[in-house]
N, C-alpha and C positions, 0 to 999 in steps of 0.2 A: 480532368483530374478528380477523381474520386477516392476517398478514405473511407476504411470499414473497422472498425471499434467491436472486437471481441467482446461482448456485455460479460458482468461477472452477476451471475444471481442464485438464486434458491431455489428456481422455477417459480417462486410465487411473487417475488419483488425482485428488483436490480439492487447488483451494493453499489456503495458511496462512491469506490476506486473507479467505475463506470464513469463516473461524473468527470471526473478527472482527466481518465484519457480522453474523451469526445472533445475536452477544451484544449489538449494537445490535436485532435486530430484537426479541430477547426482550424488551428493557426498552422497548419500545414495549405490552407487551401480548397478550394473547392469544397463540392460537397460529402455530409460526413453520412454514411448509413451505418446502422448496428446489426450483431448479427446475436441474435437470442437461440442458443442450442442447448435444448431442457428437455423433459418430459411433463406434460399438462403444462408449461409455461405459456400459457394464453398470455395469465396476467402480467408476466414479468416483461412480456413483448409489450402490451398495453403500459405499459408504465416506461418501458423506451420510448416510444411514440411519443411521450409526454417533456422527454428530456428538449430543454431549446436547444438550436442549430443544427437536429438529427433532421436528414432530409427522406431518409427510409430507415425502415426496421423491417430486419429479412429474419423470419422465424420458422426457423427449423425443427419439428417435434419430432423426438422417439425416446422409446426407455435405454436406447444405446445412450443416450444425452443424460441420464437421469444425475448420477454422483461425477459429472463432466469427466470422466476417462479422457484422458489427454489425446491419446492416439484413435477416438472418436469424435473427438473434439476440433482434433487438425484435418481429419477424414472431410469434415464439414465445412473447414475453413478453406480448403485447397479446390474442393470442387465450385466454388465461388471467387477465387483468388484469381481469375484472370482478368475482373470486371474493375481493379482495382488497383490505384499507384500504390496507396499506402496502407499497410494492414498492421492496427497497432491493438497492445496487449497492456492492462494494467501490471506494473512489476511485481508482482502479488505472485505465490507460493501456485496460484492456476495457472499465473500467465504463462510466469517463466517454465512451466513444464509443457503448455501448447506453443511456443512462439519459436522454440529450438525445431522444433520436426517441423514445422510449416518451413523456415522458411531452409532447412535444408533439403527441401524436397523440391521447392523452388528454387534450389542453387544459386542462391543469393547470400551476402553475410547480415546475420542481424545485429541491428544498433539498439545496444542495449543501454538501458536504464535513462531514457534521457531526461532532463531538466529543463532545456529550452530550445522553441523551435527557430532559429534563425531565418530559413527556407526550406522552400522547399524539399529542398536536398541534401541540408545542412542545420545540423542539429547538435546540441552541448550534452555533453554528462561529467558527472564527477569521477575524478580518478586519485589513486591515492586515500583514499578514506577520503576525499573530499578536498585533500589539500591542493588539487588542481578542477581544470574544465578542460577538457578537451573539447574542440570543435571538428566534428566530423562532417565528411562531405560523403554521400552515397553514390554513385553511377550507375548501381543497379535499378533495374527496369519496374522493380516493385521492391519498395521499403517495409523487411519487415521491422518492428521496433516495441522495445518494450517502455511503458512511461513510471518514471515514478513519480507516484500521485502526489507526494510532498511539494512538488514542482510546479505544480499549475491549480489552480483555484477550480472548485469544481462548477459544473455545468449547472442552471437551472436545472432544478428537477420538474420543474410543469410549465407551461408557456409555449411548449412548440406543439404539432399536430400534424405528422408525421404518418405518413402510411405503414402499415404495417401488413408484409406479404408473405404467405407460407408458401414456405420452396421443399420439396423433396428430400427429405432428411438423407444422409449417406449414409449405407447400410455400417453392421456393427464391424468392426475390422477383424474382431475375435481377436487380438491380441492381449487384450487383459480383460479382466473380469472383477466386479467390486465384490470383496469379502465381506467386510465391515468397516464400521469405526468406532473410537471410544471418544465421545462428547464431554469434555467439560464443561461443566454449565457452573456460571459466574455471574455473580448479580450485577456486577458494575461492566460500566463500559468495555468496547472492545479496545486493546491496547490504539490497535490505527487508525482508530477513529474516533477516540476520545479528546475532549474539547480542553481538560485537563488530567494532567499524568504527574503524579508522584514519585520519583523513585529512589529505590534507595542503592547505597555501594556496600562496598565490603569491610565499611568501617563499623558496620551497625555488629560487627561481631559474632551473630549468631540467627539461625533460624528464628528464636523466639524472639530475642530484640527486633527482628526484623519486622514482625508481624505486630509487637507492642507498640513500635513506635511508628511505622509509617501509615497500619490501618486505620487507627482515630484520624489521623491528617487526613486518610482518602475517604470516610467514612462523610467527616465535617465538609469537604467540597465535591461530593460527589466526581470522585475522581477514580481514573484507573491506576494501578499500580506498576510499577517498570522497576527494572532493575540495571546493574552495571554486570559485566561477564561474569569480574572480577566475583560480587556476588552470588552471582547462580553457580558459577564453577563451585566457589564455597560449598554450597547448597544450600544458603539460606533462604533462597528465591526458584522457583520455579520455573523451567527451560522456556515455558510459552512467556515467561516476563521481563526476557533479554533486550535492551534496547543497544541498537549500536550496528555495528558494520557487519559483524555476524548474527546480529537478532532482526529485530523490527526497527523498520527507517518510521520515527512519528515525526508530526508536526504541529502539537495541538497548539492552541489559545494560552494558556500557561503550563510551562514544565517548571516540576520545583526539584531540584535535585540534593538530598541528605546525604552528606558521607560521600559521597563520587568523586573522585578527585581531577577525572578527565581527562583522562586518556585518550589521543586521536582517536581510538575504534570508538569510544564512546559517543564523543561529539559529531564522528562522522553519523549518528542518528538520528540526532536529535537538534542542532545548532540551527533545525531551519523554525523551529520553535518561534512564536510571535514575543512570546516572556517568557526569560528563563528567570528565573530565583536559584541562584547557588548558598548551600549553607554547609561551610566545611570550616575545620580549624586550622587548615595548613592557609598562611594567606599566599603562598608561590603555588596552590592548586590551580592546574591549569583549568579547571571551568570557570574560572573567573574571569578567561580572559572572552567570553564568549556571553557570558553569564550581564541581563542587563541590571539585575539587581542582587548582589553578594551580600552575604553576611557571615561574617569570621565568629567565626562561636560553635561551640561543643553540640553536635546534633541533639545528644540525649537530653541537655537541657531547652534550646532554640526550638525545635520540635513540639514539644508537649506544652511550649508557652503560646506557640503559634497556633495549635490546637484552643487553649483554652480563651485565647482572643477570641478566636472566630466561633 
């Protein structure tokens, strides 16, 4: 029984969500290889190799691989898919668009988003925003599965030494083709990977309250910034700043949350957080019920005092 862990990278490094699922695919069993499909990604394969408990790294080169086109992505995955029980994807905006065509092409159903591996064949996810776990069992001959990385602790990133083997890239499928894209560049953390996240709701009133009073707070803890929907729908916050069940699932070190009142979509986001901090004035908000340190008090005053403590 062998597992193969879709790497997520740049071509020049692995990201963190890599880390993740390899510790999901470990505790599925046997051994785990990676499969690195880039263009010039020597180095991001040399830096799989380095991940502990990767038993191979299978590195695929061509400019078809370059901005991971999904449907050259699966092309690559499928023509190595038979060497393997379980073939798992970060739940990341890459996976979930390689992991549907793989494994419908292997006519198998995929088990999405899971949280924990019970066996082999049998694995949890959240359902309901969260308010339940389902426990699934597979029977299918190859698991496909997507992980979310909030769910498992990530992998050493150096300590193992890992062969790393170039295979035959699979030609371009010509089904899509990359135009472009529009980059924001932000000096702070990535939201999913930030170690601490600030965010605000839709009590802060307005665009500019939003930005007066939550960036000193993320400015002082070098933190990222999140919002509630409630918020971005406002327009106070920006679409890439949604946390919750239709935005970004985080899990950082501390989440402080201003004004959020906490709403299941919400907390389905964020509740796997190690500290949360709730600071709102209603004390029957439900983030308090989730929240390990609460403070009832008016954001616009609690805010700027918590700033000038720190």
């Amino acid at each position: 029984m062998t597992s193969l862990v879709i790497a997520e990278h740049d071509n020049a490094s692995i990201r963190g969500a890599t880390l993740n699922t390899v510790t999901a695919a470990l505790a599925c069993g046997g051994d785990v290889h990676v499969l690195v499909a880039g263009a010039n990604a020597g180095a991001a394969a040399a830096q799989a190799g380095q991940i502990a408990g990767v038993a191979k790294v299978i590195h695929a080169d061509g400019a078809q691989f370059a901005h991971g086109l999904a449907e050259n992505v699966a092309a690559q995955v499928l023509a190595i898919a038979a060497n393997y029980s379980h073939i798992l994807f970060p739940a990341t905006a890459g996976g979930k668009n390689v992991a549907p065509r793989v494994a419908a092409k292997l006519d198998v159903a995929q088990i999405s988003d899971i949280t924990k591996v019970d066996a082999a064949d049998t694995f949890e996810r959240p359902i309901y925003a969260g308010n339940a776990i389902a426990i699934v069992q597979s029977l299918d001959a190859t698991k496909v599965i997507t992980v979310r990385t909030t769910g498992f602790d990530p992998a050493a990133a150096t300590g193992g030494s890992a062969l790393v083997e170039a295979v035959a890239a699979a030609s371009d499928t010509g089904k899509s083709t990359f135009v472009g894209s529009e980059i924001a560049k932000n000096d702070r953390p990535e939201l999913t990977a930030a170690k601490i996240i600030v965010s605000g709701g839709r009590a802060l009133g307005s665009a500019e309250k939003f930005n007066e009073v939550m960036t000193p707070l993320a400015d002082k803890l070098g933190a990222a910034i999140g919002a509630s929907r409630a918020a971005v729908d406002a327009g106070y916050a920006a679409n890439d700043l949604q946390v919750g069940q239709t935005g970004k699932i985080v899990a950082p070190q501390l989440y402080i949350a201003a004004g959020i009142s906490g709403a299941i979509q919400h907390l389905a986001g964020m509740k796997d957080s190690k500290v949360i901090v709730a600071i709102n004035k209603d004390p029957e908000a439900p983030i308090f019920s989730v929240a390990d340190y609460g403070l009832e008090a008016d954001l616009f005053t609690a805010v700027p005092e918590l700033v000038k403590a720190l």
